[in-house]
N, C-alpha and C positions, 0 to 999 in steps of 0.2 A: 504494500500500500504506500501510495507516497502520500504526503500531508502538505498540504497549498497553503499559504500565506496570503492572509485577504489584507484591504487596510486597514481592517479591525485586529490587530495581533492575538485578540484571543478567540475568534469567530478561525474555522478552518476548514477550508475543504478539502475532502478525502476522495484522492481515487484509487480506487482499489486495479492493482493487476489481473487482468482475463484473458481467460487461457479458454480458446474458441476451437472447434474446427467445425466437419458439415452436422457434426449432432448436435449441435450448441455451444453454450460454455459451461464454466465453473469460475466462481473468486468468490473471495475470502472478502465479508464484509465488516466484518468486528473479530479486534485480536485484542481482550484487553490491554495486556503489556504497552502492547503500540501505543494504541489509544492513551493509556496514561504517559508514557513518554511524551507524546507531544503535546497532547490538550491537556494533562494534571487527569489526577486520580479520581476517579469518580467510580459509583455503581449505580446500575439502571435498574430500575425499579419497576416500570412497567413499560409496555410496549402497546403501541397503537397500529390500527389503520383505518385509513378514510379513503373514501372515492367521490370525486368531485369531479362535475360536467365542465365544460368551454366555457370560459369567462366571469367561472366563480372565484372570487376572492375570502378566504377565509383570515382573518385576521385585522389587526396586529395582536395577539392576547399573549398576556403572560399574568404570572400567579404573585400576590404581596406578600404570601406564605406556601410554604411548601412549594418554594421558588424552584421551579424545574430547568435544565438542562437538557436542551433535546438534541438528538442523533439521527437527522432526517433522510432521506432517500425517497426516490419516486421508484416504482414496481412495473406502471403502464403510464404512458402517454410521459407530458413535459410539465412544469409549472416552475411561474420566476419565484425564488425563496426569498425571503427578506429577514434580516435581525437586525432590531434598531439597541445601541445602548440605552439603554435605562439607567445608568450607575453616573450619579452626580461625581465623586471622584477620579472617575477616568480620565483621562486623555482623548477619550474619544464618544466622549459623552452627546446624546443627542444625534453622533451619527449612523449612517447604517449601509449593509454591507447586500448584496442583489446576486445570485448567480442562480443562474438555468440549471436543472436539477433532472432530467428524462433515466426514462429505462432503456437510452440508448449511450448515454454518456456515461452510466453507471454512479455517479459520483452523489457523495453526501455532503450534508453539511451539519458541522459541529458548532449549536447555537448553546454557549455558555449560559449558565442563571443570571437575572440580572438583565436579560434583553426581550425586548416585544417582538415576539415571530410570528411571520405569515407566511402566505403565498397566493398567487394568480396561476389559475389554470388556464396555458397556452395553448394544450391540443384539445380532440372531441373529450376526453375527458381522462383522468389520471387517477393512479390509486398511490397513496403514501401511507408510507410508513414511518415512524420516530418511537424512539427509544428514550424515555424522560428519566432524572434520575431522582423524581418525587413525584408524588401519584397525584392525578389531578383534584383540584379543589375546587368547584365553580364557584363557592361561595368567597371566595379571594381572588378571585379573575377578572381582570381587565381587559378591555379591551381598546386598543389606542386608535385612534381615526385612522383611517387607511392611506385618507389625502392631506393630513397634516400638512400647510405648509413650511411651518417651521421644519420639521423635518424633510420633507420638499422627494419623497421616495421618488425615482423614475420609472414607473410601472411602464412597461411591453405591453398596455391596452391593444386588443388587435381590433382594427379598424376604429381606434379611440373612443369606441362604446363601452360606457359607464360599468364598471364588474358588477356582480350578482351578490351579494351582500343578505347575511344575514339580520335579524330584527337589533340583536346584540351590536352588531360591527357597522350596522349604520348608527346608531347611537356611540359611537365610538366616542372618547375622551379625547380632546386637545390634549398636544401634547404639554403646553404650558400649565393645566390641570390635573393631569397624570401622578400618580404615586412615581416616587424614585425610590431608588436604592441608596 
């Protein structure tokens, strides 16, 4: 697996070596060792999946408690990932980190605790998986505007029609309103 450097130093993306021929492939998607070598030590706790149509946007949410840690990948189709900081001491507070994430590029991304994640489904529709290293809590989950402009995200809108948003994630918070860390 190699480990990508985003401009967020502790946001990462993972792409794993695949070994193909005309039956398929095989790779290795989680090695803890690795994993903590480069992102820090962590353990996951539970594991999700969701399937999501063209042009849904599920996010920005993260938890005020039982601040999770996610280890995302897509399984079918593409969708753009997003992690914004939430962490008032950082360096990179307020900013946020965008890559293409399909079941063709193989690649994941390692969203540290402490950050608002989403994603935009760019194909007919995608199925994702993450690996959190704290169990979800709704009753501590936020959800940050999607279109903030302060934080000013560059969403892949295809044909720049408005995403498909839930009741939650249109009420999204400012992010000048937003709980930090």
């Amino acid at each position: 697996m190699k480990f990508i450097e985003t401009s967020i130093p502790d946001v990462k993306i993972i792409e794993p070596t695949v070994f193909g021929d005309d039956r398929g492939f095989f790779m290795e998607t989680f090695r803890t060792e690795l994993f903590n070598q480069h992102c820090g030590e962590r353990v996951f706790v539970q594991e999700n999946h969701s399937k999501s149509s063209h042009g849904i946007l599920r996010g920005l949410h993260y938890q005020t408690e039982n601040t999770q840690g996610k280890l995302v990948r897509v399984t079918s189709g593409e969708v753009f990932d997003v992690a914004v900081d939430m962490r008032k001491q950082s360096t990179t507070f307020g900013q946020w980190v965008g890559v293409l994430l399909s079941a063709e590029n193989k690649r994941q991304l390692w969203v540290p605790e402490g950050f608002a994640h989403g994603f935009y489904v760019t194909s007919n529709e995608a199925e994702f998986v993450y690996k959190c290293t704290d169990v979800y809590n709704p009753n501590v989950e936020v959800s940050l505007k999607w279109d903030d402009p302060r934080v000013n995200i560059q969403w892949p809108l295809v044909d720049g029609v408005l995403p498909l948003l839930s009741g939650k994630d249109e009420a999204g918070v400012a992010f000048a309103d937003a709980p930090k860390f």
